[in-house]
Each structure stands twice: as C-alpha cells, then as structure tokens.
VEXROZA-225775 format. One line per field, with one value per residue (C-alpha): residue in three letters; x, y, z; residue number from 1. Coordinates in steps of 0.25 Angstrom, whole numbers. Example, Ala and Ser with C-alpha at 12.3 -4.5 7.8 and 13.67 -1.06 7.14 Angstrom:
aa <- (ALA / SER)
xx <- (49 / 55)
yy <- (-18 / -4)
zz <- (31 / 29)
i <- (1 / 2)
//
This chain:
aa <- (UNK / UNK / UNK / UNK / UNK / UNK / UNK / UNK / UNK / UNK / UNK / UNK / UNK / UNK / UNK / UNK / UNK / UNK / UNK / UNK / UNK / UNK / UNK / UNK / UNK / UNK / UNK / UNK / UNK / UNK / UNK / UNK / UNK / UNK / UNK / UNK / UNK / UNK / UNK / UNK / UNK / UNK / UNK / UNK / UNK / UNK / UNK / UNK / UNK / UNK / UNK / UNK / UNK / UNK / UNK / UNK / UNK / UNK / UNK / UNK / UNK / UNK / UNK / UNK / UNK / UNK / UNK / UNK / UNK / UNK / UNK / UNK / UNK / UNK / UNK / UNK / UNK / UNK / UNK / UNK / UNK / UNK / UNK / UNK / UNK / UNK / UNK / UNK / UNK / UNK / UNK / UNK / UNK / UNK / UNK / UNK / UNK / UNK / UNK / UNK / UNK / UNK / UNK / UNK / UNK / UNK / UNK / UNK / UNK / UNK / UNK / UNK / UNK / UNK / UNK / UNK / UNK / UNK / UNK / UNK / UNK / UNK / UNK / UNK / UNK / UNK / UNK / UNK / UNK / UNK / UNK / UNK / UNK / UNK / UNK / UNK / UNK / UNK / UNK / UNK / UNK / UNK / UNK / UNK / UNK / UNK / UNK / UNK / UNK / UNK / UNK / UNK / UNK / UNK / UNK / UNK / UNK / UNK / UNK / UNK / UNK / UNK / UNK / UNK / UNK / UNK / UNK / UNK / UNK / UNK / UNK / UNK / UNK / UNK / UNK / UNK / UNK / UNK / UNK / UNK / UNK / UNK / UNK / UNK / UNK / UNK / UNK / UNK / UNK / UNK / UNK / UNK / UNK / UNK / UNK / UNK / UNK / UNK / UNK / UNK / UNK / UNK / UNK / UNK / UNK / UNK / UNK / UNK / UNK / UNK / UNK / UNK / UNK / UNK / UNK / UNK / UNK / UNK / UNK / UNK / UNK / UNK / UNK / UNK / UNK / UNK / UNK / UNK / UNK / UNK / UNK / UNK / UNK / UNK / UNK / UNK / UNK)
xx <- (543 / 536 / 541 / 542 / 533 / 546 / 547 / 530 / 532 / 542 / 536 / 521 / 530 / 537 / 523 / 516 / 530 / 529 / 513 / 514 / 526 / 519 / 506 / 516 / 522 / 506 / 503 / 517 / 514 / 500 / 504 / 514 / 504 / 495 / 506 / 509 / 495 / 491 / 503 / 499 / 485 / 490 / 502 / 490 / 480 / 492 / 499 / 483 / 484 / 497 / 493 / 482 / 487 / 497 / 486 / 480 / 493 / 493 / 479 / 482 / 495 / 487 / 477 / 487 / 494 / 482 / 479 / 495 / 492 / 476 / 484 / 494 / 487 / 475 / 488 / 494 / 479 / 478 / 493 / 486 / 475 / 482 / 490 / 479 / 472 / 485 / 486 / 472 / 473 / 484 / 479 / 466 / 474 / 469 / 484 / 491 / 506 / 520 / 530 / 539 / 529 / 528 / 519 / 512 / 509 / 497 / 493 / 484 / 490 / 494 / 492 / 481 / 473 / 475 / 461 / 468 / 471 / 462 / 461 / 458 / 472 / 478 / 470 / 474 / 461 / 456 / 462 / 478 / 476 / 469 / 480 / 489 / 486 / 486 / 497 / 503 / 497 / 501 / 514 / 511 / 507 / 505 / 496 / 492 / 486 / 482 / 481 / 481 / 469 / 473 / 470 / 463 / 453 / 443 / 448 / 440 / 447 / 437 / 436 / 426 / 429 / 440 / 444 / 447 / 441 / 448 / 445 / 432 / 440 / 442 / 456 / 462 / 476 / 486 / 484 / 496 / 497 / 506 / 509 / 517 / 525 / 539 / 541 / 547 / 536 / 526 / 535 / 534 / 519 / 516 / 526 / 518 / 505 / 503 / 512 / 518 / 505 / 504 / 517 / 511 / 500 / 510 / 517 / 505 / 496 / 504 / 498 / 507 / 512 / 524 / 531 / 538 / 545 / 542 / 550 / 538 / 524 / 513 / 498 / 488 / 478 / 465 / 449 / 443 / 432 / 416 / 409 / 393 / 390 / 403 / 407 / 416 / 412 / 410 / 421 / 414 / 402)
yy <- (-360 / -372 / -376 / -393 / -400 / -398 / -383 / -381 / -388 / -381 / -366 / -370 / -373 / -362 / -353 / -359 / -359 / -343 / -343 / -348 / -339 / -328 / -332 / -333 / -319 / -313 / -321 / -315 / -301 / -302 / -308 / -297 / -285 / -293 / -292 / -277 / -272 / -280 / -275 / -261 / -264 / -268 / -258 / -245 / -249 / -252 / -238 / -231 / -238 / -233 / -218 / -221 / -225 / -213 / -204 / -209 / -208 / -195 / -193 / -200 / -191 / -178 / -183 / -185 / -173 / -164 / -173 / -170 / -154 / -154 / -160 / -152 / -141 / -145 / -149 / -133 / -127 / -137 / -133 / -118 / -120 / -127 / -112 / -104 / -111 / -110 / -95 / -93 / -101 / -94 / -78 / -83 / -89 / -101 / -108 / -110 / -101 / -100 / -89 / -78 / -68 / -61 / -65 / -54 / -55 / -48 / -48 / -40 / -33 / -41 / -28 / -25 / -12 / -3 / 6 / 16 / 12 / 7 / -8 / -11 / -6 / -20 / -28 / -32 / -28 / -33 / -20 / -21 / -37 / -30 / -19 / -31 / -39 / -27 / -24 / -37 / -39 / -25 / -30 / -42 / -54 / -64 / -72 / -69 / -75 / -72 / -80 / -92 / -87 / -84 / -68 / -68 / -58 / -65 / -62 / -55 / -48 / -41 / -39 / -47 / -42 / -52 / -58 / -55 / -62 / -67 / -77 / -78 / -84 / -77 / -74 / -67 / -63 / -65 / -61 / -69 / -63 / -69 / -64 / -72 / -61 / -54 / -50 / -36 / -32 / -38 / -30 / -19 / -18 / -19 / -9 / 2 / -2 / -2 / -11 / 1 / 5 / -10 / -7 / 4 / -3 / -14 / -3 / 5 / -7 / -18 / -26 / -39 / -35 / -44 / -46 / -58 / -60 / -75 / -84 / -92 / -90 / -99 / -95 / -103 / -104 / -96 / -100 / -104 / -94 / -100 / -91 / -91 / -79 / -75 / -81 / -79 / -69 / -76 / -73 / -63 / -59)
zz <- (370 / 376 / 388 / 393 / 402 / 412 / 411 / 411 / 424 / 429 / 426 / 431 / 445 / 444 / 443 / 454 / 464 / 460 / 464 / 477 / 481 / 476 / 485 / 497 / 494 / 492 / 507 / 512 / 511 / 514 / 528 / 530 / 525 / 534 / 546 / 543 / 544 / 558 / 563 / 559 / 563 / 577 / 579 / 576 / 588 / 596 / 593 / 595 / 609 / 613 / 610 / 618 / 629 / 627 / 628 / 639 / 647 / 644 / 649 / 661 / 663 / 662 / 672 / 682 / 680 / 681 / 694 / 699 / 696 / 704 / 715 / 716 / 714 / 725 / 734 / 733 / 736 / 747 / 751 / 749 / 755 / 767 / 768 / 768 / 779 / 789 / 787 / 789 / 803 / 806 / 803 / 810 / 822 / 822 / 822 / 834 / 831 / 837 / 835 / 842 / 849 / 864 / 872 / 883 / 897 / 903 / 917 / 928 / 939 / 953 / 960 / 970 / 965 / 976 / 973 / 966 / 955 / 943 / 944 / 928 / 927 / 935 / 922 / 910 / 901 / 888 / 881 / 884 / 877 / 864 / 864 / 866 / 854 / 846 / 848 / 843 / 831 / 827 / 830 / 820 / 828 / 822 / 832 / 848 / 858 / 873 / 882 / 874 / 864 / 850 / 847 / 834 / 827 / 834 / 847 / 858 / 869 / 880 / 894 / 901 / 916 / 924 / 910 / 895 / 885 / 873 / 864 / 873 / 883 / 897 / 898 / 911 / 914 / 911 / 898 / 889 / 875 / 864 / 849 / 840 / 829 / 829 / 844 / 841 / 834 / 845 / 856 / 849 / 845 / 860 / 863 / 854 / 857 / 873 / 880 / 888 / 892 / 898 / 904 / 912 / 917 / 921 / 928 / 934 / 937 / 938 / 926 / 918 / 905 / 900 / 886 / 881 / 869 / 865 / 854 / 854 / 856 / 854 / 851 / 852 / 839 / 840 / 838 / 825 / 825 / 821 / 811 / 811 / 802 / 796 / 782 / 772 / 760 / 748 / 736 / 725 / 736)
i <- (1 / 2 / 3 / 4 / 5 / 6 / 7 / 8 / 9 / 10 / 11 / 12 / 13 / 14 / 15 / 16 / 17 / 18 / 19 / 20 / 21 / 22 / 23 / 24 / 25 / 26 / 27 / 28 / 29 / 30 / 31 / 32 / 33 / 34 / 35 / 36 / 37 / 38 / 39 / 40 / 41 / 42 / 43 / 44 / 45 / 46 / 47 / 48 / 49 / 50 / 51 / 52 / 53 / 54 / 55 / 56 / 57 / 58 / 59 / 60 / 61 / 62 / 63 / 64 / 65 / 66 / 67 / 68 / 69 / 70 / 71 / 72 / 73 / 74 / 75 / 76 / 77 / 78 / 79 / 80 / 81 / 82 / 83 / 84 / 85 / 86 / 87 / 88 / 89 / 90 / 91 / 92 / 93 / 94 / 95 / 96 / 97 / 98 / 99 / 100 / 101 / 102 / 103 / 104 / 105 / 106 / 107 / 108 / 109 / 110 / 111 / 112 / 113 / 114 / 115 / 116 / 117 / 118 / 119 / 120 / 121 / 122 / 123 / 124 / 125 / 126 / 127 / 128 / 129 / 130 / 131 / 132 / 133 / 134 / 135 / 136 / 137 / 138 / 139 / 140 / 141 / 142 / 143 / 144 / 145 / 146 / 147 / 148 / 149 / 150 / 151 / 152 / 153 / 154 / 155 / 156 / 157 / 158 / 159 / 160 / 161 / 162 / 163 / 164 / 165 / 166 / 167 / 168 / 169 / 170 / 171 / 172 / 173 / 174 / 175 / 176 / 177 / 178 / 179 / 180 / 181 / 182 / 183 / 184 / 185 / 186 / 187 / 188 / 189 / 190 / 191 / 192 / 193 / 194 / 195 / 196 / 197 / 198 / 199 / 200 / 201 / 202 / 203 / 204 / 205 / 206 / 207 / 208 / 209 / 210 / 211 / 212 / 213 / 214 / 215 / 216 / 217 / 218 / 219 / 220 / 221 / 222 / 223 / 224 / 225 / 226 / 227 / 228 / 229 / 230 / 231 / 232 / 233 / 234 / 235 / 236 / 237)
//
C-alpha cells in the first residue's frame, strides 16, 4: 500500500512526537532513580550518626553511674570511717560524756589526833581511790573521773606525801569521784568491794565518805597521750 504525500506527513509527525515522549520518560526515571538514591545516600550517614550518638549516650550514662556508685560508696566508708573514729575517742576517753552515775565524796578527818591514835588513819590514801575506781568499773562504768581528770588506762594514782597524784596533777582533798553507768550496779559494786570498810574508818577516825545517786553526771574528756617509741604493728608482721 503506498500511502500520499498527506499520510507520509502525517506518520513521519507522529514518530518523532513518540521520540521526544520517549526521551522525556527515559529523563523522568533517571531524575527519580537519581532522587531515590541521594535520598538513600543521605538517610545512611544520617542513620550511622544517630547510632552514634546513641552509643555515646550510653557511654556517658555508664560513666556517670559508676561516678553515682564511687561516691556513694566513698560517702558510706567516710560515713564508717567517721563511726569508728567516735568510738575509739570514746573507749579512749578522750570525749567529754553525760549520763546517770553517782558521784563519791572523800574527805580527811577534822578531828585533832589525840597521840593515841594512828594519824595515817585521818587520811585519805592513794589506796582507798584505786579500790574505788575499781570497784566501779567492775560494776560497769562507763567513764570516771576525780576531781575533774578523766581516769583512763593511762592514769597514775600515787602518793607523793601531802597530795595524790593523778593524771600528773597534785590533787588534795576532797577527793570528788564521779562514774557514769546504771546506779544499781555502781551501788552495789562499792557495796561488795570496801565501801563498809570506809564506813569504819569514818566511824573510828572520823574520815568523809558520802554516796549520791546522780541523774546527771558530767565528765570531763581525758588527755591525748604523745607516743615516742610505741607504734602500731604492721598487718601480716
């Protein structure tokens, strides 16, 4: 079949209309392929980054959790620490202490030695105080004192002729002793060893010897003691 001058016309517009659509639609879905893959190009960084910073998040948590726990855990042994040095000041008297105790009145005689009788037994001597304190911390004192100085394990009680020496200080009568600790117990400690045989004395010789039954008692905190020579043993020597 041959076609006119018309229809040739007509067929050759037709093919190049059908060409340039087809050249659109080749440029179409190379812009959109184009699109799609700088969109996945840029969401993949961005998605890296996120779990990134995720994990850094999580770094910087654990960090500040382990700080939390170090100091918590250097406040308890500060806290324990803090304890231990108390009750070592207090078993070592070096705390000043309040508390229900009794408090123990000794005094030498007012009468006049007639030259019969033995003189030394109008005195209060250094022996009837260390019975004393004995006595008290067998009957579960807690702290004593004399005269205001803190009776410790380092305390020396001596005559030295018209004094006693206590603490290194020179103490003369009356000699004021105080015990803080359950006063039944007190009572009854001095009761079993030698307050009666003071009780004679005060009746033969006319020596002080009072008890008082105290709701509060104060005692004075003792001496830190200087060490020169002793030192603490080392652990595993």
């Amino acid at each position: 079949m041959r076609l006119d001058k018309r229809e040739r016309s007509l067929l050759g517009l037709a093919s190049i209309l059908l060409g340039f659509l087809f050249i659109i639609l080749l440029k179409t879905q190379g812009f959109a392929s184009s699109q799609a893959t700088t969109r996945q190009e840029t969401a993949v960084p961005s998605l890296i980054q996120t779990e990134q910073e995720n994990q850094q998040v999580s770094v910087d948590n654990e960090r500040i959790r382990q700080e939390l726990a170090k100091y918590a855990q250097g406040q308890s042994a500060s806290t324990l620490a803090k304890q231990q040095l108390q009750e070592a000041e207090m078993n070592a008297g070096l705390v000043a202490v309040t508390g229900p105790g009794v408090q123990i009145t000794l005094d030498d005689s007012k009468r006049v030695d007639i030259g019969q009788e033995d003189p030394s037994s109008f005195l209060i001597h250094e022996q009837y105080i260390r019975e004393i304190f004995n006595a008290l911390w067998n009957g579960g004192a807690e702290a004593v004192a004399v005269n205001g100085q803190r009776v410790t394990t380092n305390t020396e009680v001596f005559c030295g002729g018209s004094y006693i020496q206590i603490n290194g200080t020179r103490q003369m009568p009356p000699y004021v002793i105080e015990a803080i600790g359950d006063t039944n117990n007190l009572s009854a400690a001095l009761n079993f060893y030698g307050w009666f045989k003071l009780g004679d004395l005060q009746q033969q010789a006319g020596i002080t010897r009072k008890l008082e039954v105290l709701t509060a008692v104060m005692i004075p905190a003792g001496r830190l003691r200087e060490y020169h020579f002793a030192e603490p043993v080392k652990e595993g020597t």
